[in-house]
C-alpha positions in Angstrom: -23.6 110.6 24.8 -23.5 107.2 26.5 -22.5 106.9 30.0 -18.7 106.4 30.9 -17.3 108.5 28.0 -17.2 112.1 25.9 -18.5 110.8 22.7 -17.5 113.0 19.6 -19.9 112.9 16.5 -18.4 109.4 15.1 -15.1 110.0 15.7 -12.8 108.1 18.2 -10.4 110.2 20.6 -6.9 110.1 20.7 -7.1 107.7 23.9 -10.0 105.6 23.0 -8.1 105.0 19.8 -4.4 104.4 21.1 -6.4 102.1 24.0 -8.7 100.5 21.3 -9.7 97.0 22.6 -9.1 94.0 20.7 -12.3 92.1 19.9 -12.4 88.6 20.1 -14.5 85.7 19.6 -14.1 85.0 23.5 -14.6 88.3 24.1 -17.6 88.5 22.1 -19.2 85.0 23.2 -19.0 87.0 26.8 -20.8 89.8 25.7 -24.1 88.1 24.1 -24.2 85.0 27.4 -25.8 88.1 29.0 -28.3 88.0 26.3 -29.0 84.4 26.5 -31.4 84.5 29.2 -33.4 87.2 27.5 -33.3 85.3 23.9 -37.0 85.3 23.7 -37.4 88.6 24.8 -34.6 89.4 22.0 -36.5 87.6 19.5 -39.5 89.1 19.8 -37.7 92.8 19.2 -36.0 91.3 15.9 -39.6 90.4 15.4 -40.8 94.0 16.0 -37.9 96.2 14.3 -38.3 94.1 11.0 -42.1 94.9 10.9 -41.5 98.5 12.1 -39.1 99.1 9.5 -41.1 97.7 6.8 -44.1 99.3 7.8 -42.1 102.6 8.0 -41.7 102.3 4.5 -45.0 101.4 3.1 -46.2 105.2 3.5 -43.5 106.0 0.7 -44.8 103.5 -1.5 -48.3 104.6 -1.0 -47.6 107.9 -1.5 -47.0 107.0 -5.4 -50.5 105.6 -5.5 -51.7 108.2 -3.8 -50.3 110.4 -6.7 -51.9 108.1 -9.5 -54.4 106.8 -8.7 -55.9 109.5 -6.2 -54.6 112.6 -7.6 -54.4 112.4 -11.2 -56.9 109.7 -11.7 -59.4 112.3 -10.1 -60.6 109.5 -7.9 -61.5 110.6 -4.7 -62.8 107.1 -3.2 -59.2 105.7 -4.0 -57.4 109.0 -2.4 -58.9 108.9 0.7 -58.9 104.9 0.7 -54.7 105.1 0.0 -55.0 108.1 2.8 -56.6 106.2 5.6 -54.5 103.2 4.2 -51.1 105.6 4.7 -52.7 106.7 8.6 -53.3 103.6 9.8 -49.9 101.8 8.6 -48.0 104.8 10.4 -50.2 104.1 13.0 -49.3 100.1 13.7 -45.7 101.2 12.9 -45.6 103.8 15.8 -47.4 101.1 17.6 -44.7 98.2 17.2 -42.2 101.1 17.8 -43.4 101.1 21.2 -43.3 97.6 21.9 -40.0 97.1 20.5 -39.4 100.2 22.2 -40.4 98.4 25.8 -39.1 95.2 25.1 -35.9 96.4 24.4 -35.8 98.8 27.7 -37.1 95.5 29.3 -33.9 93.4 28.0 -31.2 96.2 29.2 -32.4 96.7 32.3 -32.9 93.2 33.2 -29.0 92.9 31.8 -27.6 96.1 34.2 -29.5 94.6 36.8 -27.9 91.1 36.7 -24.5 92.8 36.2 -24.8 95.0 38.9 -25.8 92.5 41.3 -22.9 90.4 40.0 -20.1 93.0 40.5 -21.2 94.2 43.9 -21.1 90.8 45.2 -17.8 89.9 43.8 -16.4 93.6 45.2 -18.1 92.5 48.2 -15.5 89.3 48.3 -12.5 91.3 47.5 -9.7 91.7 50.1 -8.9 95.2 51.9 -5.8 94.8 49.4 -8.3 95.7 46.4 -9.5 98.8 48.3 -6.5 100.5 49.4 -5.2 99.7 46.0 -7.5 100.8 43.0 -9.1 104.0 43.3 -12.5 104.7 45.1 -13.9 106.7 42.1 -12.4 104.2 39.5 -14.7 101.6 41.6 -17.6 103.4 41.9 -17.4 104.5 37.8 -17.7 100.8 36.6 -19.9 99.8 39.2 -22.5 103.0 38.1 -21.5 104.5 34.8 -19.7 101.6 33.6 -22.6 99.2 33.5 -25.4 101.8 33.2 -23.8 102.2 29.7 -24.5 98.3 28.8 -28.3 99.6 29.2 -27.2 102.2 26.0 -25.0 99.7 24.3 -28.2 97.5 23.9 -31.0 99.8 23.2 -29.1 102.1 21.5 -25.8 100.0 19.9 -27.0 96.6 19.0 -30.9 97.8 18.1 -29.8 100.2 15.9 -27.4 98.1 13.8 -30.3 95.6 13.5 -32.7 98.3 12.8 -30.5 100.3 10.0 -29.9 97.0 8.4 -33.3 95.9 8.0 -34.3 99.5 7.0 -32.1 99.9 4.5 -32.2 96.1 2.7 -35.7 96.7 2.8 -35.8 100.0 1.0 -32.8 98.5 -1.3 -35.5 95.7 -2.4 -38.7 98.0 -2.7 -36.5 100.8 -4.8 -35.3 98.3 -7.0 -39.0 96.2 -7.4 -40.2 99.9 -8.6 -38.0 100.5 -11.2 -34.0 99.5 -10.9 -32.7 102.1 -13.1 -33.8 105.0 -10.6 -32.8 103.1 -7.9 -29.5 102.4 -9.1 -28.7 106.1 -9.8 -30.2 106.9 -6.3 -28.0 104.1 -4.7 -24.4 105.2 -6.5 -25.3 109.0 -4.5 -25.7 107.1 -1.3 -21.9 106.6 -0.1 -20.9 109.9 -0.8 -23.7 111.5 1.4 -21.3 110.7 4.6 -18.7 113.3 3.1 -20.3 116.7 4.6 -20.7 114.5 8.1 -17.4 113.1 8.2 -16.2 116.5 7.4 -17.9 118.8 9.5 -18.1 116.1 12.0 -14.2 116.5 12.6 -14.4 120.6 12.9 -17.4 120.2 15.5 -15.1 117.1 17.7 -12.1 119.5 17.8 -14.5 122.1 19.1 -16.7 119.8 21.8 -13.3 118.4 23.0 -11.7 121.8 24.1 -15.5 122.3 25.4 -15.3 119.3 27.4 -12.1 119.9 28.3 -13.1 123.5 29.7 -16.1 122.0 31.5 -14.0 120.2 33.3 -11.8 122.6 33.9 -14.9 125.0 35.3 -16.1 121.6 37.8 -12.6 121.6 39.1 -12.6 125.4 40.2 -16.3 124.3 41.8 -15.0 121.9 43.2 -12.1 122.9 44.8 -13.3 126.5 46.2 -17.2 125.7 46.7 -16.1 122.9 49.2 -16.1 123.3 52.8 -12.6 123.1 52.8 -12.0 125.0 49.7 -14.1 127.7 50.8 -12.5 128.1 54.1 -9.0 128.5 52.5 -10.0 131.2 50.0 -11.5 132.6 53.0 -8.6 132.5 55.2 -6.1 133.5 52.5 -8.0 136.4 51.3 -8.1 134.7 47.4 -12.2 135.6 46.6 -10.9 138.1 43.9 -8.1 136.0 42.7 -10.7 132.8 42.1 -13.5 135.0 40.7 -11.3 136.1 38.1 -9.8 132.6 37.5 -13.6 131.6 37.1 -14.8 134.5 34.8 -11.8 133.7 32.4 -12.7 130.1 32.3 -16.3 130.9 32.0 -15.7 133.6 29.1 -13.5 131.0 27.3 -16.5 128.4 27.4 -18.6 130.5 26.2 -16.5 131.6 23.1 -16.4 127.7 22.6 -20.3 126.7 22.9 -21.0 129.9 20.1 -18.6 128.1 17.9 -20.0 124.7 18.0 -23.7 125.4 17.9 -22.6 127.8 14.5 -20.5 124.6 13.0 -23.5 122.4 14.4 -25.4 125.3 12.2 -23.1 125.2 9.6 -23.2 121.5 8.9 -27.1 121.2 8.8 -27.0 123.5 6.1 -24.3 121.4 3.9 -26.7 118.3 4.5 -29.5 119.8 3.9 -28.4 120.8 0.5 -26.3 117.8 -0.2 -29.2 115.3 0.3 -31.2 117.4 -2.2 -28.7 116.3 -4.8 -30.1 112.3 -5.0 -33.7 113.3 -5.0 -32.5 115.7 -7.6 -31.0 113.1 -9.9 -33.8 111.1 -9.9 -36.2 113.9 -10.8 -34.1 114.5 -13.9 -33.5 110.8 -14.8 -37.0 110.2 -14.2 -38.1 112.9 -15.5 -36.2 112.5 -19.0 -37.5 108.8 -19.2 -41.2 109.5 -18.8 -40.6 112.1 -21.5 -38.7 110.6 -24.2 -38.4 106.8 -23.6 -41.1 105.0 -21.2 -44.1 106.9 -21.0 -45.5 104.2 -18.8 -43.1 105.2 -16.0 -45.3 107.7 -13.8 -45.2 110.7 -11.1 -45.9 108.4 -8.3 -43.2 105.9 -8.5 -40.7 108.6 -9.4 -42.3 110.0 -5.9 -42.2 106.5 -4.4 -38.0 106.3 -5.2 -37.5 110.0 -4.1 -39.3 109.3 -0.6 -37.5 105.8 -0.3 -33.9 107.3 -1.0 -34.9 109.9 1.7 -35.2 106.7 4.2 -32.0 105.2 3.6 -30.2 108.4 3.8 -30.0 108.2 7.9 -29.1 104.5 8.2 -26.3 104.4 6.0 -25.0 107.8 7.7 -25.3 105.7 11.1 -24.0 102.1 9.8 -20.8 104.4 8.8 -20.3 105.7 12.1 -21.4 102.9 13.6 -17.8 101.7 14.5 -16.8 104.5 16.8 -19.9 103.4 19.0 -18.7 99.6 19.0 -15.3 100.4 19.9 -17.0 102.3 22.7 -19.0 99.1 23.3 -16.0 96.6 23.7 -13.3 99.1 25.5 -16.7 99.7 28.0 -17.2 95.9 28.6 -13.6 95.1 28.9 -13.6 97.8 31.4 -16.2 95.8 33.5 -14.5 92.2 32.7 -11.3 93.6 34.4 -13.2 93.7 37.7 -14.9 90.7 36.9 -11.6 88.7 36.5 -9.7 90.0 39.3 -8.6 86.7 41.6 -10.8 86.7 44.9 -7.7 86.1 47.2 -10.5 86.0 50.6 -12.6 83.2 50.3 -13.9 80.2 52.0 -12.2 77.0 52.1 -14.0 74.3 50.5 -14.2 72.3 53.5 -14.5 75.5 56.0 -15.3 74.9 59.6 -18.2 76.9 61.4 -18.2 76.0 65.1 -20.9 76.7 67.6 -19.0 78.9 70.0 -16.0 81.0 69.8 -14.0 81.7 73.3 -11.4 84.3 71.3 -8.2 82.7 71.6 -5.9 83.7 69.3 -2.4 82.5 68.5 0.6 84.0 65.9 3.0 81.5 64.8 5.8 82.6 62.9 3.9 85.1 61.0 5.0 86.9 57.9 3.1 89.6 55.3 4.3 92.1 53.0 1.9 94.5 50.9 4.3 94.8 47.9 7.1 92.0 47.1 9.7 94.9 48.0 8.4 95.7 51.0 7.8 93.6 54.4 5.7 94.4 57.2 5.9 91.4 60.1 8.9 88.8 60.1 8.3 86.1 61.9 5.3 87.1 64.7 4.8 84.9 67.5 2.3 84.9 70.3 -0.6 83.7 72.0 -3.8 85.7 73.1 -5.4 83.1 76.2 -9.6 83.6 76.7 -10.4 86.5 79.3 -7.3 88.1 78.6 -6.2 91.7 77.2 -2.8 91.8 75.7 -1.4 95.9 74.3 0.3 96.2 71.2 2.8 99.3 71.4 5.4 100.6 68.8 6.8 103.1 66.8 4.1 104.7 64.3 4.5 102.1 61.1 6.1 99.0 62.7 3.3 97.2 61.9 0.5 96.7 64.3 -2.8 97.9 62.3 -1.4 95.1 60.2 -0.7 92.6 62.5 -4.5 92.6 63.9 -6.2 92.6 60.3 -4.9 89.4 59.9 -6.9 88.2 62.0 -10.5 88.8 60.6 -8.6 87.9 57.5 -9.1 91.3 55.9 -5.9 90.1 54.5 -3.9 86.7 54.5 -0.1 85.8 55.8 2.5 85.3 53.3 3.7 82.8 56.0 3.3 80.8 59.2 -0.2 80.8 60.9 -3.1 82.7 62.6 -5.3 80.6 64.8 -8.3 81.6 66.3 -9.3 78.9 69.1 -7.1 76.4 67.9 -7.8 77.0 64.5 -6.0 78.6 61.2 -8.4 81.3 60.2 -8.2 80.1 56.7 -9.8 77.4 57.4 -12.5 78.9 59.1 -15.7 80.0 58.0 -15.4 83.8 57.4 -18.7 84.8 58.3 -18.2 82.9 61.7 -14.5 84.3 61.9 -15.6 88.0 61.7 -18.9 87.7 63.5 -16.8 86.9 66.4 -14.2 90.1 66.0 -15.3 93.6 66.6 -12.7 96.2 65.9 -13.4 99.8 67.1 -10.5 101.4 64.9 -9.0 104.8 65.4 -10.9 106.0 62.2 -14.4 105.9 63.3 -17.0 105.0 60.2 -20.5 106.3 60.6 -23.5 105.7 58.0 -25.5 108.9 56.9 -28.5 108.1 59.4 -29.3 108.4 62.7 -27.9 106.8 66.0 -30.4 104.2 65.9 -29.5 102.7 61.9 -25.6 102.8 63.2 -26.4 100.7 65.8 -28.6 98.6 64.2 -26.1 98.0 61.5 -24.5 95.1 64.1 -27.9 93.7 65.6 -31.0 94.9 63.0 -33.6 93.0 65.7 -32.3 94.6 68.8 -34.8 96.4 71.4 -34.6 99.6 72.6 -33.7 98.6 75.9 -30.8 96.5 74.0 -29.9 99.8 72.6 -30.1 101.4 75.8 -27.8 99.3 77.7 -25.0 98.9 74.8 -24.8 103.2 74.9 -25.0 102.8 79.1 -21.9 100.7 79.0 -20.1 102.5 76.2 -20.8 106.3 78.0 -22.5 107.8 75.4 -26.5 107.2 76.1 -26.2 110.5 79.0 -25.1 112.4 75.6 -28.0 110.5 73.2 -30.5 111.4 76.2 -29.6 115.3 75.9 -30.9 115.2 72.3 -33.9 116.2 70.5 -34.4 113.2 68.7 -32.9 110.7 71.2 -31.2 107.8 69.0 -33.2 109.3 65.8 -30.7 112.0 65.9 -28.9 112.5 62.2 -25.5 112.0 62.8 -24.1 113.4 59.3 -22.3 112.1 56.2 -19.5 110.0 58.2 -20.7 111.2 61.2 -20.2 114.7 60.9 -22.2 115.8 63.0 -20.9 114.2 66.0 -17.1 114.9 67.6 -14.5 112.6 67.4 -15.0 111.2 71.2 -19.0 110.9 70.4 -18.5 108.7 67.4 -15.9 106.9 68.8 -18.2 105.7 71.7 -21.3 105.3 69.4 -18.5 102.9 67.7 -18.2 101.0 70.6 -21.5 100.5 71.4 -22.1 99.5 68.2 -19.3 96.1 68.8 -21.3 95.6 72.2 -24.5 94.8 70.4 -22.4 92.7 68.0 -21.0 91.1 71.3 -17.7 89.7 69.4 -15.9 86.8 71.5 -12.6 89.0 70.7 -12.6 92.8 71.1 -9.5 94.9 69.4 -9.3 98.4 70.0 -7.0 99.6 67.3 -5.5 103.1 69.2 -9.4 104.0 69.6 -8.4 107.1 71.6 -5.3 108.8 69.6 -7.2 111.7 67.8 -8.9 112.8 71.2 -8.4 114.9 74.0 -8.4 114.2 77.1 -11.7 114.1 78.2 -12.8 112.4 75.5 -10.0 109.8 76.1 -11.2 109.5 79.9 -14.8 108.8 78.8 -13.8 106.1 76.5 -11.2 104.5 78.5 -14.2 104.5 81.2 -16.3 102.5 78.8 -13.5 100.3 77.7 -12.0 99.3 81.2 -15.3 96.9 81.8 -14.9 95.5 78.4 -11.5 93.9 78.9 -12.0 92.6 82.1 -14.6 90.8 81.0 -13.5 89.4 77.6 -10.8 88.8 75.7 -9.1 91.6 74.3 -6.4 93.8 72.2 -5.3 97.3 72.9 -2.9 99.3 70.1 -2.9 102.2 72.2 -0.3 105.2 72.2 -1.3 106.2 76.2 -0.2 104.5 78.9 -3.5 104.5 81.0 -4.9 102.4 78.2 -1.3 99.9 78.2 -1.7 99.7 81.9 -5.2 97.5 81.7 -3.4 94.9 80.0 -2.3 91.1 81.1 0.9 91.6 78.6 2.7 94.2 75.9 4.0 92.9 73.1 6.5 96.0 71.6 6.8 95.9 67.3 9.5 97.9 65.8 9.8 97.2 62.3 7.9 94.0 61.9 8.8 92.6 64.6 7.7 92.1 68.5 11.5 92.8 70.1 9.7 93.1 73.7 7.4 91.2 75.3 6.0 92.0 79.1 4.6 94.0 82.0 4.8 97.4 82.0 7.0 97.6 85.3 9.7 95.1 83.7 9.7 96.5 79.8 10.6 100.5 81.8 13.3 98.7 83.7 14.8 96.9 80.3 16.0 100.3 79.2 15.0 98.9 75.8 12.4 100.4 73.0 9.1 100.4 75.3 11.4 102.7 77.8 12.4 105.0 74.9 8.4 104.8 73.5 7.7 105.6 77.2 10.1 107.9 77.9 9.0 110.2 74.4 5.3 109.6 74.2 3.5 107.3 76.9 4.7 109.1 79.9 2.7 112.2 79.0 0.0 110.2 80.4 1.2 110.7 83.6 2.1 114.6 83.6 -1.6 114.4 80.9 -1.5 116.2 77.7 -3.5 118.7 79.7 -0.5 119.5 82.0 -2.0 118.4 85.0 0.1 116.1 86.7 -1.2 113.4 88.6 1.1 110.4 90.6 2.6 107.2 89.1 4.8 105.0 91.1 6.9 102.0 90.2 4.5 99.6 92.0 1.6 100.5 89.6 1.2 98.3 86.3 
């Protein structure tokens, strides 16, 4: 079964048929430009498969002089001369077999390998729109399965067209050199040998589909109750019983289903086997009654010879007939790939981008607009300006639009209107790699890589020292935590981090952005999952930070809003506020209502322990 699909024995399903793509010449010019560097390479298995297949066939045609002039002449020089001959024919067959063999492997790896690089660089250019759009295990399918099944089109699809073809012409030419009447009556038997497979091929489909469709069913259970998650609920809820049985039923039902199709599978070898005893049978008795009554010249071997060579042609023709449902597959799998391959790269480079040699940070908003979906708008008309050294908090209600606002920046996605500068400069313009090597975001959802503390923070400086390690952890407050470990910075943080909580990854985050030493910092509510002394160890580490550089906050506490030079308050798209925290509380407008309902539980602390706040503090 080739990767990226449930393959039936030649027959299409109901939604490869219904979604059946349509082949044309563009589409097919497409397809063989990723043979075109590998035409040689190609040439040379044309090469092999046509002298494979005729040598396949020269055993057959031996085998008649075998029976002449060996057996019934009585000569034993010539019998063990046609013998040897036979051996060492099959021998440089099985031989080119395995250069064709290589050669081909050679070709569709080569092709995978080129397509693979290709799409994970263009996925690489796509905007954060394309990710939070199109399904992560829809991406990862045609990136993996998708392609890997070009590798099976190739050695597998194309090959064996060539392959069948050449096999059966040249059988077609050496039946009817030997005698055309025999090979006529053998050749008129050939078409309807696909009957029995077509027809038990549809009773065994219907039976692997519910198969399949009951395997999948069993993965899901597995899935959902073998998880860490799943597990926990059944636990919780009591349900082991209740999912055993669910499982047993499933499990008895696909059982039932793989006796069935290994007795049809059973069932059909049995009507091919005696069906493809009727040609051979035919020619017997035609033979047979010529060499008899009409053409005593006509012998036992080449009556053998047709037999044998009718026997070769029998499996070609069986797979050119189904050959369709795997070229279907074919196209509807490249299409699938081309999809990705022709979606727009809305982030790129300007022709003429600027790369300057220093960045200070500055960043300005002028008139700013962006919407994800034509319906729907996010900012209206953003304005403000972000001066070097300074720290500026973003506050508002929970979807107004500030994780949005700041990922315009980096350009993770573009405005629908006005401008983002960064030093002066529209970002679009700007070279990206300079734009975002100059922007670290520590965001509320920290990402750690399966590895240990040391790969995570190499990720932002792979030539940094230890003691440049060392001092990034010092200044975010995690290295007393690092130096309590085993393993130091080798320890294995876990899939995602895992292994670490929420305050310890957020810190190793940080750390991370110091050794990528950004000109602009944004902390995008980097302490709203955490408790409070969690929160108190990485307000400690970011404190320093913004004094010293120029900075963002989105924060939901107001001992983080406090450090800032300015708030800018978004409701709904828009920044309706703009000030110190002493003036926005006395304006009675949304920051008082914001800090009224959530910020002032810094000051009592989530914790309950109160501590004081007067109105000179800001």
């Amino acid at each position: 079964m080739p990767p990226g699909g449930r393959m039936g024995p030649g027959f299409l399903t109901d939604d490869e048929k219904k979604n059946r793509p349509k082949v044309t010449k563009e589409l097919l010019i497409r397809i063989f430009s990723y043979l075109k560097p590998y035409w040689k390479q190609l040439l040379l298995v044309i090469t092999a498969i046509l002298f494979s297949a005729v040598l396949t066939l020269l055993p057959s045609v031996l085998t008649g002089k075998i029976i002449d002039d060996g057996l019934i002449a009585r000569s034993m020089k010539t019998l063990v001369k046609y013998i040897i001959l036979s051996l060492c024919v099959t021998f440089a067959a099985n031989l080119i077999g395995i250069l064709e063999s290589y050669l081909n492997t050679w070709i569709a790896q080569h092709i995978t390998y080129d397509m693979r690089n290709s799409m994970y660089q263009h996925l690489q250019k796509m905007s954060q729109r394309f990710f939070t759009s199109n399904n992560q295990g829809d991406i990862i399918t045609r990136m993996t399965s998708d392609i890997s099944g070009v590798q099976q089109i190739i050695t597998n699809t194309l090959t064996s067209i060539i392959s069948n073809v050449i096999t059966l012409a040249a059988a077609l030419v050496m039946m009817f050199r030997a005698n055309w009447l025999l090979a006529l009556i053998g050749v008129v038997i050939v078409p309807a040998f696909a009957i029995p497979t077509r027809s038990a091929g549809k009773n065994r489909w219907s039976i692997t589909k519910d198969s399949q469709e009951c395997s999948d069913e069993i993965n899901g259970i597995l899935n959902e109750t073998l998880s860490v998650s799943g597990q926990l609920l059944v636990k919780l809820f009591g349900k082991e019983q209740t999912e055993y049985e669910r499982y047993e039923s499933v499990n008895k039902r696909m059982i039932d289903l793989n006796i069935k199709e290994s007795m049809a599978g059973r069932w059909f070898r049995m009507l091919l086997s005696t069906f493809t005893s009727v040609g051979p049978m035919l020619i017997y008795l035609v033979g047979g009654l010529i060499m008899m009554k009409y053409d005593p010249t006509l012998t036992v071997g080449e009556i053998t010879v047709l037999v044998a060579l009718l026997g070769r042609m029998y499996g070609p023709v069986n797979q050119l007939l189904n050959i369709q449902v795997d070229w279907i597959r074919s196209m509807a799998m490249f299409t699938r790939i081309f999809e990705y391959y022709d979606m727009p790269v809305e982030i790129e480079n300007a022709p003429d981008a600027v790369c300057p040699e220093t960045a200070d940070g500055e960043v300005e908003f002028r008139n700013v607009s962006f919407r994800y979906e034509p319906e729907r708008q996010i900012l209206k008309n953003i304005s403000f300006t972000l001066d070097k050294g300074k720290c500026i908090a973003i506050v508002g209600p929970s979807g107004s639009g500030k994780s949005t606002l700041i990922n315009l920046i980096p350009r993770l996605y573009d405005v629908e209107s006005g401008e983002v500068l960064f030093d002066g400069v529209d970002v679009r313009k700007l070279d990206l790699a300079f734009l975002r090597s100059n922007i670290g975001i520590v965001s509320q959802e920290t990402y750690l890589f399966n590895g240990t503390i040391r790969d995570n923070l190499l990720y932002a400086k792979p030539d940094a020292t230890d003691e440049e390690l060392i001092s990034a952890c010092r200044q975010a407050n995690i290295y007393e935590f690092i130096e309590k470990q085993d393993d130091g910075l080798d320890t294995i943080v876990g899939n995602r981090g895992l292994k670490l909580s929420g305050g310890e990854k957020q810190r190793i985050s940080i750390a991370r952005i110091l050794l990528k030493d950004p000109a602009l910092m944004i902390f995008d509510e980097a302490t709203s999952a955490l408790d409070s002394i969690s929160e108190q160890k990485i307000q400690d580490a970011i404190e320093p930070l913004i004094e010293s550089r120029t900075s963002i906050l989105i924060a939901h506490r107001l001992s983080t809003i406090l450090a800032a030079d300015e708030i800018l308050v978004v409701k709904d798209g828009e920044i309706v506020e703009k000030g110190r925290h002493k003036e926005l509380v006395k304006q009675g407008g949304v920051y008082t209502e914001l800090y009224e309902t959530q910020f002032s539980k810094a000051v009592t602390g989530d914790d309950g322990i109160s501590f004081e706040y007067t109105e000179g503090e800001d």
